[in-house]
Each structure stands twice: as structure tokens, then as C-alpha cells.
C-alpha positions in Angstrom: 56.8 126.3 48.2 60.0 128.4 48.1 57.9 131.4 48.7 55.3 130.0 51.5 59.1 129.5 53.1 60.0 132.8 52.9 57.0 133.8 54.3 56.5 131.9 57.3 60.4 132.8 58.4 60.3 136.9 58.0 56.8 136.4 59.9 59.3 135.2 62.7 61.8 137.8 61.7 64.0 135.8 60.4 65.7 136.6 57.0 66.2 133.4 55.0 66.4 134.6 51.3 70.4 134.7 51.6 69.9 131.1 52.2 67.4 130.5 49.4 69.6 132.3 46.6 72.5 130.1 47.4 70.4 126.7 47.8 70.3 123.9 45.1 66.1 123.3 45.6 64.9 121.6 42.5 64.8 117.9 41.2 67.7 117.3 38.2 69.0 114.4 36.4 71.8 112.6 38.6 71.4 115.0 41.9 71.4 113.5 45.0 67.9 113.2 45.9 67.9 113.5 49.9 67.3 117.2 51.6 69.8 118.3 54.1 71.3 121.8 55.3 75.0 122.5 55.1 77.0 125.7 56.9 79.8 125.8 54.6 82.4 127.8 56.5 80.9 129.1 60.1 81.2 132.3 58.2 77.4 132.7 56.9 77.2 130.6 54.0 74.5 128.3 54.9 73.1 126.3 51.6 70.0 124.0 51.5 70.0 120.7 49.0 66.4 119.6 48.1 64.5 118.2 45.7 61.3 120.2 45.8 57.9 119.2 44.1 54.7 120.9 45.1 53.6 118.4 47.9 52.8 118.2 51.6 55.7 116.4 52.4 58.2 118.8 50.4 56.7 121.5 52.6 57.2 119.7 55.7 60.6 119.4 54.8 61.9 122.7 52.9 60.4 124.5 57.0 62.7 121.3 58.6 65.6 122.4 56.4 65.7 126.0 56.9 64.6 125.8 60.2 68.6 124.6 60.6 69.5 127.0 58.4 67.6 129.9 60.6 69.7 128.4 63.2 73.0 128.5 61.7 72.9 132.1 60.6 71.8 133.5 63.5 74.9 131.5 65.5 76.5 135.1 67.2 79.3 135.3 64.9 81.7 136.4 67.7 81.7 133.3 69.2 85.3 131.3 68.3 85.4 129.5 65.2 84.9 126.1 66.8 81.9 127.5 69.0 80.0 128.3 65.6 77.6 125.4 65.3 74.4 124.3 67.2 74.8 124.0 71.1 74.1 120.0 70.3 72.4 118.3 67.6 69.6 117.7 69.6 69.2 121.5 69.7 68.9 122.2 66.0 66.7 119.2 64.8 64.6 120.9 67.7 64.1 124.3 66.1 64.1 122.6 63.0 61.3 120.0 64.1 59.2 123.1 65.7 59.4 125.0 62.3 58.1 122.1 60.2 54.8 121.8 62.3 53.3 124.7 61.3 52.3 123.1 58.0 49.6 121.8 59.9 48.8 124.7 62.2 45.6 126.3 61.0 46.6 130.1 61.7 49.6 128.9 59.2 47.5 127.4 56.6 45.1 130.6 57.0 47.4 133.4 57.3 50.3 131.8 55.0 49.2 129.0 52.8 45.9 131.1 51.9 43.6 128.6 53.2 40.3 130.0 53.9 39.8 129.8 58.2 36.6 128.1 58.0 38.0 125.5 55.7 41.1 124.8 58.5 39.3 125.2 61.2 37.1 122.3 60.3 40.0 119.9 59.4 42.3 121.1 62.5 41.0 118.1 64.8 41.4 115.8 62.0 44.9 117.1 61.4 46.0 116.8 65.3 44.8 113.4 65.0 47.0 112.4 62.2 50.0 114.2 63.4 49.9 112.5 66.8 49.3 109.1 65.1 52.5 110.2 62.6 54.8 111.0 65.4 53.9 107.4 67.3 55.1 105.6 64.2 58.1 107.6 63.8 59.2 107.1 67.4 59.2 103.4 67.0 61.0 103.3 63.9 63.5 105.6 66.2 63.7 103.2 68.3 64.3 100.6 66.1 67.1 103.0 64.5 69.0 103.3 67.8 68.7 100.0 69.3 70.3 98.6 65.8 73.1 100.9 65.6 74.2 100.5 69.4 74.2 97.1 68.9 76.0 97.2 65.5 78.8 99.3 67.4 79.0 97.0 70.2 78.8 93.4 68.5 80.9 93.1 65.2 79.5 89.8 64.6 76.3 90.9 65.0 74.1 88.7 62.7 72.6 91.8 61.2 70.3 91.2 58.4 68.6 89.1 61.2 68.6 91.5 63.8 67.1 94.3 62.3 64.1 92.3 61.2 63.9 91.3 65.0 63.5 94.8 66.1 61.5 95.9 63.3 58.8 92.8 64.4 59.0 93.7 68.1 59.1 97.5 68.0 57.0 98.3 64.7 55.1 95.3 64.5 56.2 94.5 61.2 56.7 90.8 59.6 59.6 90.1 58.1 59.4 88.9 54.4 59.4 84.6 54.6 62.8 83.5 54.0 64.7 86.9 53.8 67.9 87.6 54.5 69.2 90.3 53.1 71.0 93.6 54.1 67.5 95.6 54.2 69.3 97.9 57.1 71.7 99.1 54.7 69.2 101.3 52.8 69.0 103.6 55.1 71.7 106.5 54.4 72.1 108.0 58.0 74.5 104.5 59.2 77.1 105.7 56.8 77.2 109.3 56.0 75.1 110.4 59.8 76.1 107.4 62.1 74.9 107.9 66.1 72.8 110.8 65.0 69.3 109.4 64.7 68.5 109.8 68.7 68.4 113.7 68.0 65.1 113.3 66.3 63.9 111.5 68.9 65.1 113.9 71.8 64.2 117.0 69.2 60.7 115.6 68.9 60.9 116.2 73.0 62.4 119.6 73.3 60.3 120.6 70.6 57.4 119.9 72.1 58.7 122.1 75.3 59.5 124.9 73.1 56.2 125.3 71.6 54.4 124.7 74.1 56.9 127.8 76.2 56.4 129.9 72.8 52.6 129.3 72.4 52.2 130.5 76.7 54.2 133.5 76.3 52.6 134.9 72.7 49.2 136.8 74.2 47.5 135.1 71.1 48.8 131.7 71.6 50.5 132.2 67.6 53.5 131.4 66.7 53.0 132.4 63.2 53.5 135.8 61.5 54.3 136.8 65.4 58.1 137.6 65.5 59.7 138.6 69.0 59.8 142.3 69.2 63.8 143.9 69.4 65.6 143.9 72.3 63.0 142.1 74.0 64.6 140.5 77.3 65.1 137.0 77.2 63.2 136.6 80.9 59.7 138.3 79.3 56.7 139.2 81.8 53.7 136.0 81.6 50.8 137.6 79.5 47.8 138.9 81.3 45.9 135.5 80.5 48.3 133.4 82.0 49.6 135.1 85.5 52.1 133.6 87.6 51.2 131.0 90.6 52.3 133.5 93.2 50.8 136.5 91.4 51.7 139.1 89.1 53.9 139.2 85.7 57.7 137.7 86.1 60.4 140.0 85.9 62.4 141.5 83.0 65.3 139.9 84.5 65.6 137.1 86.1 65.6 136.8 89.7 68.3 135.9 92.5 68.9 132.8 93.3 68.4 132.8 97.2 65.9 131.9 99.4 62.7 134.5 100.4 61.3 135.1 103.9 57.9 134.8 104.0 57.4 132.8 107.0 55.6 135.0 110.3 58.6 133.8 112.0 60.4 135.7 110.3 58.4 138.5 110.2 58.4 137.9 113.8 62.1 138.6 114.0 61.8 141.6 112.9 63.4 140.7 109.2 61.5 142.4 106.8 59.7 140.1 104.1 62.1 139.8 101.0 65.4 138.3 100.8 66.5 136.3 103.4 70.2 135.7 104.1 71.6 132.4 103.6 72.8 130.6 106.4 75.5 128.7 106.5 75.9 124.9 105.4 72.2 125.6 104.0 71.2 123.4 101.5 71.0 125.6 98.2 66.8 126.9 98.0 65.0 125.3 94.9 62.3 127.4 93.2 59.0 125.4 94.0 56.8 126.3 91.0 57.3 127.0 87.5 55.0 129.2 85.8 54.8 127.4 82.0 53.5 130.6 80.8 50.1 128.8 80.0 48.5 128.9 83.4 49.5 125.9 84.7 52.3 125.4 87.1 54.3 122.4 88.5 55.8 121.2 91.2 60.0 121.2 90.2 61.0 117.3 91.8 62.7 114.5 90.7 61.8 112.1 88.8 62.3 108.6 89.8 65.1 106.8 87.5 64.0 103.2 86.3 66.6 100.9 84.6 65.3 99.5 81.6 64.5 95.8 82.1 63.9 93.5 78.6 64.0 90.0 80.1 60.1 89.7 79.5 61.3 90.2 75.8 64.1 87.9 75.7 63.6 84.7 73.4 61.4 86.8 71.0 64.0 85.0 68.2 66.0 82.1 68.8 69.4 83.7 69.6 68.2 86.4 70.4 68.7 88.4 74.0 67.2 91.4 74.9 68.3 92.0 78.4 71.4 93.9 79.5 72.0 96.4 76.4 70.5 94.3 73.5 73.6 92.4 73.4 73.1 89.2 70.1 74.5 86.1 72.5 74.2 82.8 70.8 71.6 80.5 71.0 70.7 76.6 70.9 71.8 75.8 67.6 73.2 79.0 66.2 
């Protein structure tokens, strides 16, 4: 697994075996047995902690965990000491969340796990079907994560050995053992040691899903894998040749001004010629109408409407129990 991971990162071009001979990887008596990534001093001395057995799951995870590492060492390291670290959480269990999907990509399975292409191109539907089942589960248990810890922080006397079977029930569908009561929340490591952290795997799961969906429109084979961006490449590329823009032709290698464009016959009419158009004054500040996604589909930019949550429907679901107005535990008829 150690070398599959070196693998799929210099495909990228990125360098991770610095990483890997400084990283504690395999199972011992009395090591913690979690996985996590640690940048030791903002300097370049990025270790990984795991507990690697030759599994699907350990696979999953050693791409998760160097995926931050990637990350970390390629912070610019003339940024200010306290500017070396991820632009926000969210932003690292992204990169790290991308890089952990490819265990189930079949051009990774082919071209890096060895997997012969008929073989994974016959199980590829089956394997988009289970990762889309997998990531509805784990956004519920998300859910369930957050809403418990907000409303740990913001009730003390939360009854919580109570209330965390009350989401579990209403978000995962799970029943709660007859008669329990017991600190079952506790188990879970990230309330002390990670507290308010678990909504950046919910959000990465998000920007994740932008990013490779950006990455797979802009590569001319659609690959991510063993296709690493070419050097000095300019960080506005051109669309590929399969995917042209909405108003025609490749983008620009830089990107363009933000102003507004004559292209009206009035203006033409004016004798302006068509192209940048002077901005008047008190004008409202022009707003690019259409995207290009780099896949051939474009959108309209607008918008979207905010709704407030509303849990009254869900209120009562336990005896003491409200769910309106932040999850707040109020007490109930003979509590």
C-alpha cells in the first residue's frame, strides 16, 4: 500500500517519499491506533501516523492522509510562519477527500493498482453505486456529529447520553439499545482531541466534489490519474477542444478584466467599437453571466434563495425533546 501511494502522487507530480521515510505506518503493540497527518514545524516536516494492513479501507485512508500531507508541503514556504497551514480546514480534508477517491476510479485501479481494464471496467457501475450509497450514510452520521456538539456547547446540562441516541434515531435511523443510557457519544475521539472540526468533512465532501469535477473538465482525457499539471502552466488554463466555452473559443491564459463588454448594436451604433466598454458612473458592478465548468455545460451565475431551517414538524420526536430554534434540549412534561 505504501508503494501504490507513492505511485498515485508522483503520477500528480507530487513528491511524497520525504513524507513516507519520516511516517510511523505500521501496526505495534501499544501505538495509538487512529491515522492522522501532523506538520511538525511549518518548516517541511510533515509525518503521517497509521496503522497499515493490506485492506481497502487502509488504502482509502493512507491517499486521505497524504493527500494533507501533499498539501502541507507544498504550502509556499515564504508565506509568514503563521500563514503556513491550509487556507481553512475545509480546504485540506478537500484535497485530502479528492485523493482518497481514486481507489475506486477504474483508470486508478488499471494504471496503478494493476487491475486488468476489463476486470474494472465491469465493476465501475457497481463501485459508483456503493460509493454514492457510502457517502449518504456518512453525511447523516455528519449530521448527527454536528448537531450533537453544537448543542453540547450551547446546553451544559444537556442530558447527553439521551440526546445523542435521539439524533442517531431521527437522522440515521437507528434504535437505540432498550433501556440504555450510557455515554455511547463519548467513543468517538474527535469531541476531545478535534472538537468543532467534523463539519469540514462534510463541507470537504462538497468542495471536493467541485474540484473533481473542475479537474476531470479541464484534463483532455477526463484523468486525473498518472496526469500531473505540466510546469508553469497558468493557473487560468484554455477549456480543452472537447469542451469549448459557451461564447466560443478556448479561455484565456490569464484571466480577463473585470468590466463590462459592448456588444449591443447600440453600441455599435455609437460608433464604440465592440470590446471593452467604459463604465459609467454609479453603474452597478457587471456580473459574468455564464461559467464554462470546463465539461461543456455552463450555468447561469444567480442567487440562490436562502431558506431558514425549520424543525417544528420534528419537535416531540422524544419527550423533552425540541427540535426547533437551534436544537436547543428544553424540558418537558415530567422531566
Amino acid at each position: 500500500l505504501v508503494d501504490l501511494t507513492v505511485r498515485t502522487f508522483e503520477g500528480l507530480g507530487l513528491d511524497v517519499r520525504t513524507v513516507v521515510a519520516q511516517s510511523d505506518l505500521f501496526p505495534r503493540e501499544g501505538k495509538c491506533e487512529h491515522a492522522f497527518c501532523i506538520d511538525m514545524d511549518r518548516e517541511g516536516d510533515v509525518r503521517v501516523l497509521a496503522n497499515v494492513e493490506p485492506s481497502e479501507g487502509w488504502m482509502i485512508t493512507m491517499l486521505h492522509e497524504f493527500g494533507h500531507a501533499a498539501y502541507d508541503r507544498y504550502v509556499s514556504p515564504d508565506l509568514p510562519f503563521l500563514l503556513k497551514s491550509p487556507a481553512h480546514s475545509l480546504m485540506t480534508e478537500a484535497v485530502a477527500m479528492l485523493l482518497s477517491r481514486l481507489v475506486r476510479d477504474p483508470v486508478w485501479l488499471t494504471k496503478v493498482a494493476g487491475l486488468p481494464a476489463t476486470r474494472a471496467g465491469e465493476i465501475a457501475a457497481a463501485v459508483l453505486r456503493r460509493e454514492r450509497l457510502e457517502k449518504l450514510v456518512m453525511m447523516r452520521w455528519m449530521l448527527v456529529m454536528c448537531r450533537f456538539e453544537r448543542a453540547l456547547y450551547a446546553d451544559p446540562g444537556l442530558s447527553r447520553n439521551a440526546f445523542w441516541w435521539d439524533l442517531r434515531e431521527w437522522l440515521q435511523g437507528l434504535r437505540r439499545p432498550e433501556g440504555r443510557d450510557a455515554p455511547d457519544w463519548a467513543a468517538k475521539i474527535h469531541f476531545a482531541v478535534s472538537p468543532v472540526y467534523y463539519q469540514n468533512y462534510l463541507l470537504g465532501e462538497l468542495v471536493a466534489s467541485q474540484l473533481e469535477a473542475w479537474l476531470r473538465g479541464m484534463s483532455p482525457a477526463g484523468d486525473l490519474v498518472e496526469n500531473p499539471a505540466p510546469r508553469g502552466a497558468p493557473w487560468w488554463p484554455a477549456c480543452p477542444a472537447r469542451a469549448p466555452c459557451a461564447r466560443g473559443g478556448a479561455r484565456p491564459a490569464t484571466p480577463p478584466a473585470r468590466t463590462s463588454t459592448c456588444r449591443t448594436s447600440a453600441a455599435r451604433s455609437r460608433g464604440r467599437p465592440p470590446g471593452r466598454c467604459p463604465p459609467r458612473a454609479g453603474a452597478r458592478k457587471p456580473v459574468a453571466r455564464a461559467a464554462c465548468r470546463g465539461n461543456g455545460s455552463h450555468r447561469r451565475d444567480r442567487p440562490w434563495p436562502r431558506q431558514a431551517a425549520d424543525f417544528s414538524d420534528l419537535a416531540g420526536i422524544r419527550p423533552g425533546v425540541s427540535f426547533s430554534d437551534g436544537m436547543k434540549k428544553t424540558p418537558g412534561p415530567g422531566t
